[in-house]
N, C-alpha and C positions, 0 to 999 in steps of 0.2 A: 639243776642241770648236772647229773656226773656220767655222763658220755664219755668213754674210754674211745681214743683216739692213740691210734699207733702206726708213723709215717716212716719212711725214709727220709733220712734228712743228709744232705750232700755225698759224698762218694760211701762214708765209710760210718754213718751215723742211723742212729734211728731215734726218733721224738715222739715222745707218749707225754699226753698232756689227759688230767683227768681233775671233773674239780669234788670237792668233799663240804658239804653243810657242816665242820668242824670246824674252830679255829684254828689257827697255824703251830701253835705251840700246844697242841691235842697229836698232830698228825707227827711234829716233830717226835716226842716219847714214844710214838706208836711204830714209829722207822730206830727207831732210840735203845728202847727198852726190852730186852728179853722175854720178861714175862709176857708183853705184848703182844711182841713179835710172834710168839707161840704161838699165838690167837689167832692170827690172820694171813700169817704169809706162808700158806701152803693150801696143796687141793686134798680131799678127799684121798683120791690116789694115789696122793705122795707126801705123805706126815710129817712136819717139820720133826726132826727128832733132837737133833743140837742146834743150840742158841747160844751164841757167847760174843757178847761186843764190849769191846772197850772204847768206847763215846768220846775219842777229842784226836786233834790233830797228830797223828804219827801213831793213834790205835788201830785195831786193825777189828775184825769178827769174822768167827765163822759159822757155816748153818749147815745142815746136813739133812737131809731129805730121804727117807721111806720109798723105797718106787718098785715094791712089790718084788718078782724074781729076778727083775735087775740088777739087785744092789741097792746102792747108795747112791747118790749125788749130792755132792759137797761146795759150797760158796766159803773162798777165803780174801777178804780183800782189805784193805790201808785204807782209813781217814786221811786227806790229806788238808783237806780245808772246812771247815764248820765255823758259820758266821748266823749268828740273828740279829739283826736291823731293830734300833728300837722300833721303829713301827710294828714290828713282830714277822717281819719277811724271814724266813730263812735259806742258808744256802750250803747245800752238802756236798763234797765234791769227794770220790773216793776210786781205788781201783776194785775190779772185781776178776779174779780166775776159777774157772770151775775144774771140779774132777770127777767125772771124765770130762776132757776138755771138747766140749760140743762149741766152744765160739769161736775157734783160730786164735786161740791165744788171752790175753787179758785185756779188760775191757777198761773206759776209761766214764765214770756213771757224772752226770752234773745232776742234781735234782735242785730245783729251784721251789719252795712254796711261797706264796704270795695270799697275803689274809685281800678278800674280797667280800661285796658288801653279805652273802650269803654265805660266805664261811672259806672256803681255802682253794689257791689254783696249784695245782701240782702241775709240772714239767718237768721234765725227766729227757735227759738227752746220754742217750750210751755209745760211744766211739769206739769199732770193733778196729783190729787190726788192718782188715783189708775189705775192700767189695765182696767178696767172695762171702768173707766171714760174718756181715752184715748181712747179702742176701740170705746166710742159711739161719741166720736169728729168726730172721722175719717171716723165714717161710716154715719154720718149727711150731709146735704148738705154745711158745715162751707167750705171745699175747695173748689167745688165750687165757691162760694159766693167770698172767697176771689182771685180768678184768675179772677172776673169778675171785681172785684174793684180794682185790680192791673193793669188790662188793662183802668181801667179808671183814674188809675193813671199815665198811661205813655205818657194817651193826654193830660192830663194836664198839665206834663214837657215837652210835646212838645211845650205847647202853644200858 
């Protein structure tokens, strides 16, 4: 089952929940790792072009995105919390602000994975600024975008 699912969640929230036949500590490196990251987190139209994370509490990454005669579009945002549970659960908690700023501001991401008997539950909760700034996430093509790069993430742990 990797049914990409992306709701509104209370005034200011949106909840995308999606699961992966990987394990937990696959998907972790694969949100983790640069080299990775290059692989999967971007569409056709818009080519990751910079990749740079530095992996722990008070690092920060940023990403940069190709998007044709537009420009650029740039992700920079702080690790604030990164735990994995011996059972192999993980929990990332981080800021994220874009340039050009399309979300009202900076966003506040919690991604929860959780290893399940077929491989991995992602949940992902992003808290915009305002109502306002959450309906225009949700009504942009961002979901989309990321079900496409999620299915490019699951050939990738196929690999």
């Amino acid at each position: 089952m990797a049914e990409f699912a992306i709701a509104a969640a209370g005034d200011t929230g949106i909840s995308i929940s999606r699961h992966f036949a990987a394990p937990v500590a696959d998907l972790v490196k694969a949100h983790l790792e640069p080299d990775l990251l290059m692989r999967w987190m971007a569409i056709p139209e818009a080519p990751l072009t910079l990749c740079e994370v530095d992996a722990r509490p008070g690092g920060g990454f940023r990403y940069a995105w190709a998007e044709g005669p537009e420009g650029t579009m740039a992700l920079t945002g702080t690790f604030l919390e990164m735990t994995m549970a011996e059972n192999g659960d993980s929990h990332i908690v981080h800021t994220e602000t874009f340039a050009p700023d399309w979300t009202g501001g900076p966003t506040l991401v919690d991604t929860r994975l959780t290893a399940t008997p077929t491989g991995s539950a992602l949940q992902l909760t992003i808290t915009y600024a305002s109502t306002p700034a959450r309906d225009g996430a949700l009504a942009s093509e961002m979901g989309d975008s990321m079900a496409v790069c999620y299915q490019q993430l699951d050939r990738l742990l196929a690999g």
